[in-house]
C-alpha positions in Angstrom: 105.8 -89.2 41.4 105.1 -89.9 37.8 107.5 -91.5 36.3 110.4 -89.5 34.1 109.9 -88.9 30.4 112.0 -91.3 28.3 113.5 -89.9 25.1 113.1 -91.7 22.2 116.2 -93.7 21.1 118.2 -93.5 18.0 117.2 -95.7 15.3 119.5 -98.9 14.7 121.5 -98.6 12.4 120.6 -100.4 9.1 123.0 -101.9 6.2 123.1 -99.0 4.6 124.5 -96.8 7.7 126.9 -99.6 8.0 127.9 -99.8 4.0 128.4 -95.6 4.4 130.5 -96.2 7.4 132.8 -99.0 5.4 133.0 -96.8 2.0 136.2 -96.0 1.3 136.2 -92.5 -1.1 133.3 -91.2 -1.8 134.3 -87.5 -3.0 133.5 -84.4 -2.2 129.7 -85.1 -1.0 129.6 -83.8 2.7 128.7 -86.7 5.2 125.3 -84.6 6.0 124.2 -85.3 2.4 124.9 -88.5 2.5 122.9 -89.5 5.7 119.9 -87.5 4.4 119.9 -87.8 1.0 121.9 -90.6 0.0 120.7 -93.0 2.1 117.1 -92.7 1.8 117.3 -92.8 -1.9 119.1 -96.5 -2.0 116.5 -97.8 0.8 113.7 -96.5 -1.5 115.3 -97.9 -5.0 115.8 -101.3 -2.7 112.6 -101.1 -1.1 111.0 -101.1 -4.6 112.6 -104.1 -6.1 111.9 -106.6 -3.1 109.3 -107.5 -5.5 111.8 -109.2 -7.8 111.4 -110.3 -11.5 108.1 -108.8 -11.0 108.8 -105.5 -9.6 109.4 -102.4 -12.3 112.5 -101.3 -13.0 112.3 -97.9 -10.3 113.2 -94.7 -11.9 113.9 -91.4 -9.7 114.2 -88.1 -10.6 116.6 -85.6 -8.8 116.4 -81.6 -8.8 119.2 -79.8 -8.1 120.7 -76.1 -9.3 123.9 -76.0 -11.3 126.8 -76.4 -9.0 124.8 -78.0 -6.1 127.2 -81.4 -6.9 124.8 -83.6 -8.3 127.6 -85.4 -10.7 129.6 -85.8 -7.0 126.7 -86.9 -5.5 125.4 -89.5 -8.1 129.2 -90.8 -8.0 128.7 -91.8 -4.4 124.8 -93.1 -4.8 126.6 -95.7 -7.0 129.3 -96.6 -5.7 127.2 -97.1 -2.3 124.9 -99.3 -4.3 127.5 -101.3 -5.1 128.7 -102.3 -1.6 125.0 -103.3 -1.2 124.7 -105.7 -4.4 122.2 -103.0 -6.0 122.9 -102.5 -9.8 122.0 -98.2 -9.7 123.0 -96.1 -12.6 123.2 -92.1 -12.3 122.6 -90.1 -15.6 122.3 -86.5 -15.8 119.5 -85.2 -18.5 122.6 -83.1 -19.7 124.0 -86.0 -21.5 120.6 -85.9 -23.7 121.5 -82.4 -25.5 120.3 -82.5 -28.8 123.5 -82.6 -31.1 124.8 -79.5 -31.6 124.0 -77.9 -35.1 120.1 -78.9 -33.9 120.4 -76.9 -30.9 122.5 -74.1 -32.4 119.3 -73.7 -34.7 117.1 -74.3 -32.2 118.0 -71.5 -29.5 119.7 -69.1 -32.3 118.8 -65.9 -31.2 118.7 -66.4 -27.0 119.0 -63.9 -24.6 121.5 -65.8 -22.8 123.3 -66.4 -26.1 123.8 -70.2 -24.9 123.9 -73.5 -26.8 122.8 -75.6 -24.6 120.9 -75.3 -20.7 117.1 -74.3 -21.3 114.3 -76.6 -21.8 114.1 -78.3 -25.3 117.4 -78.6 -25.9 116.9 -82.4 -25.1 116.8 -85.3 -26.9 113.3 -87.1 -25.1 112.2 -89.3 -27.9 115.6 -90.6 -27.7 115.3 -90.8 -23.7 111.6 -92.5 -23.8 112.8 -94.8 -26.1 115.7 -95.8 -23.9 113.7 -95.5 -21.0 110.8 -97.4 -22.8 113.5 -100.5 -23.9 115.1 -100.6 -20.5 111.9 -101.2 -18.8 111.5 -103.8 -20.8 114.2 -105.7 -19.6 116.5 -104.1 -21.9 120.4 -103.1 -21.2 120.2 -99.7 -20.3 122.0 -97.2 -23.0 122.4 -93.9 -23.4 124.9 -91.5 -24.9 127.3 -89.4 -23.2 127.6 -85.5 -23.6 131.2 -83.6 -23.5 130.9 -80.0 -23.0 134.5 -79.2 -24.5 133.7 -80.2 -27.5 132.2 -78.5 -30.9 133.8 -75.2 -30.0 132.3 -75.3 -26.5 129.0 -75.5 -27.4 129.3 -79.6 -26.4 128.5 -82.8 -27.9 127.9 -86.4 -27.9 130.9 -88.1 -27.7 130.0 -91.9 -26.9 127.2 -94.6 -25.1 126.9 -95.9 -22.0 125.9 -99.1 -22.0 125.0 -101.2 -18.4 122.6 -103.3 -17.0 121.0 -101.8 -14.1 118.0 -102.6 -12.3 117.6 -99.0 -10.6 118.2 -95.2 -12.5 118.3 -91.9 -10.9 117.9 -88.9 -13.6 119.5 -85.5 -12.3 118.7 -82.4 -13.5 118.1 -78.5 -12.6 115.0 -78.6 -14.4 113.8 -82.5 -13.4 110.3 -82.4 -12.3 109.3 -78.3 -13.7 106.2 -78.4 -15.1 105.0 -75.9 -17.9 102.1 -73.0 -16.2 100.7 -72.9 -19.7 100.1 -69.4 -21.4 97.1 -68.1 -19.6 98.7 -69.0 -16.2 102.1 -67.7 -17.5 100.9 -64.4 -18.7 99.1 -63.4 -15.1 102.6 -64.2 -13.7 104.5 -61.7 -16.3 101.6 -58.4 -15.6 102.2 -59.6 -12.0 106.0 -59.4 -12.4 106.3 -61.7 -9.0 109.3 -63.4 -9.1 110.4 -61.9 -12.1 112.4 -58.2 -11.4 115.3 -59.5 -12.3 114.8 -60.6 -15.9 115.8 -58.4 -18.8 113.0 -57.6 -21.0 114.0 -60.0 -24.1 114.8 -63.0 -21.3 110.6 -61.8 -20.7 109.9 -62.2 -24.2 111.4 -65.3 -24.6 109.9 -66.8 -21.3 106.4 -68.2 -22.9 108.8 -70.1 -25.8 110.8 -71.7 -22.6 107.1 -72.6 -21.2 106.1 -74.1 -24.1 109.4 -76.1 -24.8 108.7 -77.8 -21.1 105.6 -78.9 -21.9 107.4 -81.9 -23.7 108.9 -83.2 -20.5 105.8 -84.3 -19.2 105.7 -87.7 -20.5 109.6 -88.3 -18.5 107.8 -86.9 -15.3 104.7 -89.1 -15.5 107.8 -92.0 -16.1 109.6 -91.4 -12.8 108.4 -93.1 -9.6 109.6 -90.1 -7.2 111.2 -87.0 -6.9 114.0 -85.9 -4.6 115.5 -82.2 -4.2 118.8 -81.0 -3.9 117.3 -77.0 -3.2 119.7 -73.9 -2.0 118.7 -72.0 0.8 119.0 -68.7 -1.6 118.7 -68.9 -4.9 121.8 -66.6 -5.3 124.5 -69.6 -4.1 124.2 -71.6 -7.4 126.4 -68.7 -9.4 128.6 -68.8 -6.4 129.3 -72.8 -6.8 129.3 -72.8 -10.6 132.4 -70.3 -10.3 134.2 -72.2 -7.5 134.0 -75.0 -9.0 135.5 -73.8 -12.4 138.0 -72.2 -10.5 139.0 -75.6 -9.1 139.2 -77.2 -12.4 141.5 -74.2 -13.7 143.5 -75.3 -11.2 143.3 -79.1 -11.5 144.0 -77.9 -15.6 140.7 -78.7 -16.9 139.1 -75.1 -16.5 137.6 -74.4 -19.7 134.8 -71.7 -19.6 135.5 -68.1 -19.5 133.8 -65.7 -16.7 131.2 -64.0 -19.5 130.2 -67.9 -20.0 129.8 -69.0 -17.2 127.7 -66.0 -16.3 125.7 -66.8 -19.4 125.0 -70.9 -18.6 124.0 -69.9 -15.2 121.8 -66.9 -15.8 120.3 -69.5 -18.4 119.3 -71.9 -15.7 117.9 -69.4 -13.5 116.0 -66.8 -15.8 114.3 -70.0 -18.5 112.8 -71.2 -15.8 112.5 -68.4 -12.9 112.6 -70.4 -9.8 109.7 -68.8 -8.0 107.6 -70.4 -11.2 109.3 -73.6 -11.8 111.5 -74.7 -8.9 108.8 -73.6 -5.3 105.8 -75.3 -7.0 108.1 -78.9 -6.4 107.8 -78.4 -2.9 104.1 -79.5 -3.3 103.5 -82.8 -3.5 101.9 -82.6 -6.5 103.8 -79.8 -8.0 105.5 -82.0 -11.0 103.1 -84.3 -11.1 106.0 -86.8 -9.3 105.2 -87.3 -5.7 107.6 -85.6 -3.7 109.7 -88.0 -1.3 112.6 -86.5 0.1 115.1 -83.7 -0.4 118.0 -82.0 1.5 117.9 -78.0 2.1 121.9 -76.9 1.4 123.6 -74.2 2.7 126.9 -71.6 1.2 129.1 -75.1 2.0 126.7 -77.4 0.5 125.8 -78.9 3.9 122.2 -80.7 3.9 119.9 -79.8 6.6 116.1 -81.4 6.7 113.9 -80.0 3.6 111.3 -78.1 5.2 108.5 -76.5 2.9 109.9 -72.9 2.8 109.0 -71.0 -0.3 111.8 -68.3 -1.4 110.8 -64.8 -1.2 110.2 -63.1 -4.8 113.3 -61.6 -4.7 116.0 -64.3 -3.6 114.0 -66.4 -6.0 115.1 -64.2 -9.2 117.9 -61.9 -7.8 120.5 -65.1 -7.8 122.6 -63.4 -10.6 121.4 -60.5 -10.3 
């Protein structure tokens, strides 16, 4: 008789699975994130600098849709790093806002009637530069951004100075690359992934396009990307509001329901996902190669990312 099939074993553990099984609190990141996101991030940022002095600085860059916990998650990414000696900092792109009276100018006039949220209301030279010096050698800095402040519009409020040898840059719009106005117009006669944008949110789509053509020079700076993607683009509205409504009851709720309708339907409907967000499930989508991600469901569980493009409608109907 031939002899039985053998299944294939579990892989050993490594130190990371053993540093993740000694952590202590690492918030409100579901263990299933952790093992498949988490995890492979630090062996990649430590895989890159085996090199030593002589390997670059790595950078990453991490998608993920407003409420999909990237601030949780980037809290637990360091303070694994830590229990494995590796100096990682987390940033969000959200801490690069523009100061506020340039942005009020800038996106005066909006259909989403929002300060802040669609592309080019970033600071890049101020990021290159950073980017540029820290590359270099350099102590990383950066400023930090406090969206209570300036009337709710947000500010700067500070710098963050630290010496890391590894930075992971989150973002929902990490990694979107502009179509370009030929490419952009097809898209708006064939209305694909668009029904659910008012008419001005339309007219303002090709100024959005153009805006994210400056972001190209942080994409071609980033060594991978990784995605944090929903499995329907109509959950992110759905965590946005838990989420304030946990911080109303914690006492640090600040943003009304017609805002937080507003800062969401601005992430969604600048940069339609079926346009900007199912192109990054092709390798060369962004122009970053694309090296892992996590598919999350209504609890923010992470299942493997598999290449599954939303329909038209779930990828423009999130809000509705």
């Amino acid at each position: 008789m031939p002899p039985e099939p053998t299944l294939p074993s579990e892989p050993a553990p490594d130190a990371w699975d053993r540093r993740l099984a000694q952590a202590e609190d690492l918030g409100p990141v579901h263990p299933s994130l952790l093992r498949l996101l988490a995890l492979p991030m630090l062996r990649r940022l430590e895989d890159s600098l085996r090199g030593g002095a002589a390997s670059r600085r790595p950078l990453l860059a991490l998608n993920g849709p407003v409420g999909a916990g990237k601030t949780s998650l980037g809290r637990a990414l360091e303070r694994l790093a830590v229990l494995g000696g590796l100096r990682l900092a987390v940033v969000s792109i959200d801490d690069l806002y523009l100061p506020a009276p340039e942005r009020r100018a800038l996106l005066a006039g909006n259909p989403f009637g929002v300060s802040r949220v669609p592309p080019g209301s970033h600071d890049l030279p101020l990021l290159m530069g950073a980017l540029a010096s820290w590359r270099a050698g350099g102590t990383l800095r950066l400023p930090r951004f406090d969206k209570t402040l300036a009337g709710g519009d947000g500010e700067r409020n500070g710098w963050r100075e630290e010496p890391a040898e590894a930075l992971v840059i989150e973002g929902w719009l990490m990694g979107c690359r502009a179509l370009g106005s030929q490419a952009l117009e097809e898209r708006l006669r064939s209305d694909t992934g668009l029904e659910a944008l008012s008419k001005p949110e339309r007219r303002w789509l090709p100024r959005w396009d153009e805006h994210l053509e400056a972001y190209d020079g942080l994409w071609s700076a980033c060594d991978g990307l990784w995605l944090l993607r929903p499995n329907t683009w109509r959950l992110p509205r759905r965590w946005r509001f838990q989420a304030e409504a946990r911080q109303r009851r914690a006492g640090g709720g600040w943003l009304n329901g017609r805002q937080l309708e507003a800062l969401v339907r601005a992430t969604l409907h600048s940069l339609p996902p079926a346009l900007y967000q199912d192109p990054l499930l092709g390798r060369t989508g962004s122009g970053i190669p694309l090296e892992g991600g996590a598919l999350l469901d209504g609890r923010r569980r992470a299942h493997p990312l598999g290449v599954q493009l939303s329909s038209p409608a779930s990828a423009s109907s999130a809000i509705g």
